[in-house]
C-alpha positions in Angstrom: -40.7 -34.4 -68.3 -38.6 -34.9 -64.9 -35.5 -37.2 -64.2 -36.1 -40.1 -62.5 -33.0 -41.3 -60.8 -34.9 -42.0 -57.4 -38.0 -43.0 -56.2 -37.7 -39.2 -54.0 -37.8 -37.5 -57.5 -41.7 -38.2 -57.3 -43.9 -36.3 -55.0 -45.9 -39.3 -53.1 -49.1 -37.9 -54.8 -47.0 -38.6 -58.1 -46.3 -41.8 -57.1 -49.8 -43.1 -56.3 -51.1 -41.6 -59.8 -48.3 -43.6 -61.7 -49.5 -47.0 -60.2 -52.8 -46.1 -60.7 -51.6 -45.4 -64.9 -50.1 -49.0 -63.8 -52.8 -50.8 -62.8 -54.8 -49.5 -66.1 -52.0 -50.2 -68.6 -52.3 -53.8 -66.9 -55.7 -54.0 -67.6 -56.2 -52.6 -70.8 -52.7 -52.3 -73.0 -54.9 -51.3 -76.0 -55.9 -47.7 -74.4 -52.5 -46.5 -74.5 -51.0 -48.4 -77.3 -49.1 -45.7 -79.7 -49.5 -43.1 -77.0 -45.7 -42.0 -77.3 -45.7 -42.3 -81.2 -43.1 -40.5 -82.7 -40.5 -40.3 -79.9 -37.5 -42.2 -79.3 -35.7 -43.8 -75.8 -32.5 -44.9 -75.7 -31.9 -47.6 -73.5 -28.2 -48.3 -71.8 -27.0 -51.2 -70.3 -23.3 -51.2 -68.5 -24.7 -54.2 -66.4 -26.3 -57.4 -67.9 -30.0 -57.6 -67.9 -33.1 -59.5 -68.6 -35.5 -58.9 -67.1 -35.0 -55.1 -67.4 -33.6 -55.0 -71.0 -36.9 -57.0 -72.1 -40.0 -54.5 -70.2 -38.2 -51.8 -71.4 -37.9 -52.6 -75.1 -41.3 -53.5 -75.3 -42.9 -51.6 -73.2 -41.3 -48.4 -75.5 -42.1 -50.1 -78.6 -46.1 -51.0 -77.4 -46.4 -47.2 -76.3 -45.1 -46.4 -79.9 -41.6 -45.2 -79.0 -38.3 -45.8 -80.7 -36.6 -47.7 -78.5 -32.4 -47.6 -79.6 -30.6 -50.4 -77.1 -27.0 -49.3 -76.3 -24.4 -51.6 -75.2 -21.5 -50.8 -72.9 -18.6 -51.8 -75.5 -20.5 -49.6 -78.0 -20.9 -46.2 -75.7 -17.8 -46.6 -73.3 -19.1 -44.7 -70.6 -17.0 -42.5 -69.0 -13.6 -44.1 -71.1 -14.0 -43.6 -74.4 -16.1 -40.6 -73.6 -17.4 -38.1 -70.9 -20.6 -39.0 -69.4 -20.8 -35.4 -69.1 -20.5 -36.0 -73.2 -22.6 -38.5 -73.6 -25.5 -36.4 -72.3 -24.9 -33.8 -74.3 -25.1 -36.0 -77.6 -27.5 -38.3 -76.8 -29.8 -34.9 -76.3 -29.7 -34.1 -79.5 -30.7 -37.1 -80.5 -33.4 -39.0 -78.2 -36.3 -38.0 -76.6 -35.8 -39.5 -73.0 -32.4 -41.8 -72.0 -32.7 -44.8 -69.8 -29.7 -45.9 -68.1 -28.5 -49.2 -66.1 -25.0 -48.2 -64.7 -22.9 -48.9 -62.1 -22.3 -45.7 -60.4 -25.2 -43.6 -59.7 -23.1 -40.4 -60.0 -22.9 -41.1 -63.6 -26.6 -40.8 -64.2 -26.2 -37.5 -61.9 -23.9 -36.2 -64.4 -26.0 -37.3 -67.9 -29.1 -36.0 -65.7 -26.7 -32.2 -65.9 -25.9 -32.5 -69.4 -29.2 -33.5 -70.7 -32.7 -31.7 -71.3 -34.6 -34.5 -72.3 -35.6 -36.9 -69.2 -32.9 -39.5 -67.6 -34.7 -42.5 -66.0 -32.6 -45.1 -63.2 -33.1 -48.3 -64.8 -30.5 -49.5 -61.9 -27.3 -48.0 -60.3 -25.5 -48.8 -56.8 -28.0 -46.3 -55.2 -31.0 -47.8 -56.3 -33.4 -49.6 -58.0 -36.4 -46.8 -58.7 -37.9 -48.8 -61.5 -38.3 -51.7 -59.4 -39.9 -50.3 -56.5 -42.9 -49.4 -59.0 -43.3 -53.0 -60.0 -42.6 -54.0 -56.3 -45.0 -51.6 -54.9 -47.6 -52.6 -57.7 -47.2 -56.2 -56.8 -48.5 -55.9 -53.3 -51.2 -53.6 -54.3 -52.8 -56.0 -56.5 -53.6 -58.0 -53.1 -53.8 -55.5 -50.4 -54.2 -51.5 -50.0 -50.7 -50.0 -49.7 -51.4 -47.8 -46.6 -50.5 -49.7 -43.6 -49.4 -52.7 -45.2 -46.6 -54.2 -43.5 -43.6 -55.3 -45.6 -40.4 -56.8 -44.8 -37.4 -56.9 -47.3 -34.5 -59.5 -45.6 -31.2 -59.5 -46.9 -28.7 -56.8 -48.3 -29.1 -53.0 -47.8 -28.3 -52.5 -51.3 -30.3 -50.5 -53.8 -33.5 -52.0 -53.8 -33.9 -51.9 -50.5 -33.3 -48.3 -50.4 -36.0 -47.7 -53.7 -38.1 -49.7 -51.4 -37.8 -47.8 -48.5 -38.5 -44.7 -49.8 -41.7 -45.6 -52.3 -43.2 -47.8 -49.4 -42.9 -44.9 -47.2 -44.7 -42.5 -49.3 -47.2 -44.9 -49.7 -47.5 -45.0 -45.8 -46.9 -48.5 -45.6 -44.3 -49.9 -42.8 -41.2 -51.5 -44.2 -38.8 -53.0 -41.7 -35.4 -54.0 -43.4 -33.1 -56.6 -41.7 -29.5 -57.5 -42.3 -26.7 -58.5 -41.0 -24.8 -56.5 -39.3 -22.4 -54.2 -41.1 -25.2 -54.5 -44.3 -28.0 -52.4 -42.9 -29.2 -49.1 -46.0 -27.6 -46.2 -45.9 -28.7 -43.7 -43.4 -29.3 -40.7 -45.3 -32.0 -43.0 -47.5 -33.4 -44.2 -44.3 -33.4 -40.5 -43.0 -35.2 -39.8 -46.3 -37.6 -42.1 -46.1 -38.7 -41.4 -43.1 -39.7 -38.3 -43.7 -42.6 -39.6 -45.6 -45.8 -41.1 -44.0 -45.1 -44.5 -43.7 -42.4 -45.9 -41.5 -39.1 -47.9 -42.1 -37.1 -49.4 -39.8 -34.0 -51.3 -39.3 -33.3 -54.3 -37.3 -30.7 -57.3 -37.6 -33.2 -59.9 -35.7 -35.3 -61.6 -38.9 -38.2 -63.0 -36.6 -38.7 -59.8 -34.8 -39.0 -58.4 -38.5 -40.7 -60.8 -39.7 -43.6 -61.5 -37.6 -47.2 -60.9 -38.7 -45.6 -59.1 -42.0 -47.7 -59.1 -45.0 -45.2 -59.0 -47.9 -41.4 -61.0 -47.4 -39.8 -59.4 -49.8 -35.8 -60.7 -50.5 -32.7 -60.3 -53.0 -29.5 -61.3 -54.1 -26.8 -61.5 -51.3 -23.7 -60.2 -53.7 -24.8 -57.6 -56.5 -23.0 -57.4 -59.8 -20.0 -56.1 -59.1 -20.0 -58.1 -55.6 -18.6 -61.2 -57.1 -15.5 -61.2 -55.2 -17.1 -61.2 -52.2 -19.9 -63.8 -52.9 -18.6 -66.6 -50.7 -17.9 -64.8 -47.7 -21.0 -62.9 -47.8 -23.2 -66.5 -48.0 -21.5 -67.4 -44.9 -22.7 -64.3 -43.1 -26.3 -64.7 -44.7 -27.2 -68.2 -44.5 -28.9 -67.3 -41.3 -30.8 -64.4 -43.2 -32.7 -67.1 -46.2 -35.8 -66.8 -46.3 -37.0 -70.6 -46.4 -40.4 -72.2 -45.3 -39.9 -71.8 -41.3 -39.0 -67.7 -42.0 -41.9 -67.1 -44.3 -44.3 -69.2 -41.5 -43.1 -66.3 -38.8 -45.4 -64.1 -41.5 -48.9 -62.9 -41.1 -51.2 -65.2 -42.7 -52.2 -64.8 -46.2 -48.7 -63.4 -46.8 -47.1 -62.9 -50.3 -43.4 -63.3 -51.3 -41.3 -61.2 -53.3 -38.5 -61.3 -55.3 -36.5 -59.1 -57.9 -35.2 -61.6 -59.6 -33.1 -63.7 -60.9 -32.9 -65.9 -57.9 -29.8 -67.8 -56.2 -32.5 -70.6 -55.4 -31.1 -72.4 -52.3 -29.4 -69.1 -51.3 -31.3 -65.9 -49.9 -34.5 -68.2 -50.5 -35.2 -71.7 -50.7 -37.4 -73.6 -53.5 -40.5 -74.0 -51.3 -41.0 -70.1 -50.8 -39.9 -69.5 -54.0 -42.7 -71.6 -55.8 -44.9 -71.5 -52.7 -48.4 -70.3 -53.9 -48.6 -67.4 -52.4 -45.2 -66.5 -54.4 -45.4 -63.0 -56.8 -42.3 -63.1 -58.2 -43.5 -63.6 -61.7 -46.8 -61.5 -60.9 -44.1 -59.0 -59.9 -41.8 -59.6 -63.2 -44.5 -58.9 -65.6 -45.7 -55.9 -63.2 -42.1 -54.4 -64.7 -43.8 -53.5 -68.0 -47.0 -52.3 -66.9 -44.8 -50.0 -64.5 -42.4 -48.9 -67.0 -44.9 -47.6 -69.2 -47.0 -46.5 -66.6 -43.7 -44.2 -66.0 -43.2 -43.4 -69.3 -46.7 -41.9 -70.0 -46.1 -40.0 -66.6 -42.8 -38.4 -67.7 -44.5 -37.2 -71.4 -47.4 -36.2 -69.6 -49.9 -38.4 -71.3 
């Protein structure tokens, strides 16, 4: 019953065994249907969600959980009360709390205050939730090991959950940005430590070449607003449209977190091209999430 605020929180072996418990919830939901009965989760969201609020409700409520959905206005995170409080009362109550904030040092602080497990499900630091669905994704087409994946676009906190779960899957990740934008060096340092290896470049076609998995997001995060315009200036040259996706090795898949700025950090014909995942990888975000939660209760 561990935290789960990074993708580092898992030993690698861990890692492997909970996409393995995702590739068997996939195929057979009924095996662990009412696995969880009896226990409760409740689920935060400081930061609109969809695709997140949705695999996380059901996938609780198919494993038998409780699932309790708590809005920002209701909770007041850190105004109307301590995180530090928070944790502490939602303890008594709940049997594992899964958060969606903005600042990762707030899940740090329920994570203190808390003995039941506190699970990522998004802060400015990463995106650990995703990486399982991600990483799950690509191994439904290729072994992990030595597959070569490039993410393109933002340094933000997918990219960083992706560096670190692709490197202790061994694969190769190579993340390119524009300058200014690359991950922060202590994830990269962190990552590397791993088997795999991640590196950063600003040139896409060097980064691109003979990849198996293109792998892109949204160019201003929530919370980026302000800075949306300037930012598409700077990373119009950084889409991922047909010619950029033809640079990749053949029988290459696309990814995408989703939702999608279609015409921005990808165009329509990658995006719906047929060797596109993104809604593979979307559903993948329940089969991972309860792959997770059976991990944490130890079922």
């Amino acid at each position: 019953m561990n935290d789960f605020l990074s993708v580092a929180d898992m030993a690698p072996s861990e890692l492997i065994e909970v996409l393995d418990k995702a590739a068997a919830v996939k195929k057979d939901s009924t095996a662990s249907a009412g696995a969880l009965s009896g226990k409760s989760i409740g689920l935060f969201f400081q930061k609109p969600s969809a695709r997140t609020r949705i695999s996380t409700e059901v996938g609780a409520a198919e494993l038998g959980m409780t699932p309790i959905v708590l809005k920002a206005d209701e909770i007041g995170l850190g105004k109307r009360e301590a995180v530090s409080d928070v944790g502490k009362v939602f303890d008594r109550y709940l049997d594992a709390l899964a958060f969606r904030v903005f600042s990762h040092d707030d899940l740090v602080t329920l994570a203190d205050n808390a003995e039941a497990p506190v699970i990522n499900l998004l802060s400015d630091l990463e995106h650990p939730c995703q990486a399982l669905a991600d990483l799950q994704t690509v191994a439904e087409t290729r072994p992990l090991p030595e597959t070569v994946l490039t993410y393109v676009g933002d340094g933000n906190n997918v990219a960083h959950s992706l560096m670190l779960a692709g490197a202790m899957a061994g694969m190769e990740i190579r993340i390119v940005t524009p300058p200014g934008y690359e991950p922060a060096d202590s994830v990269l340092a962190a990552a590397n430590a791993y088997a795999g290896a991640v590196t950063v470049t600003n040139d896409v076609r060097q980064a691109v070449s003979d990849a198996h998995v293109v792998y892109t997001d949204v160019w201003a995060s929530m919370g980026q607003e302000a800075e949306a315009e300037a930012r598409k200036k700077l990373f119009m040259q950084y889409q991922v449209n047909g010619a950029v996706f033809d640079m990749a090795a053949d029988g290459a898949i696309f990814l995408h977190c989703l939702p999608a700025h279609r015409g921005d950090e990808a165009t329509d014909d990658v995006l719906d091209h047929a060797r596109s995942r993104i809604f593979d990888q979307a559903e993948n975000r329940l089969h991972s999430f309860k792959a997770l939660l059976l991990h944490t209760f130890g079922r």
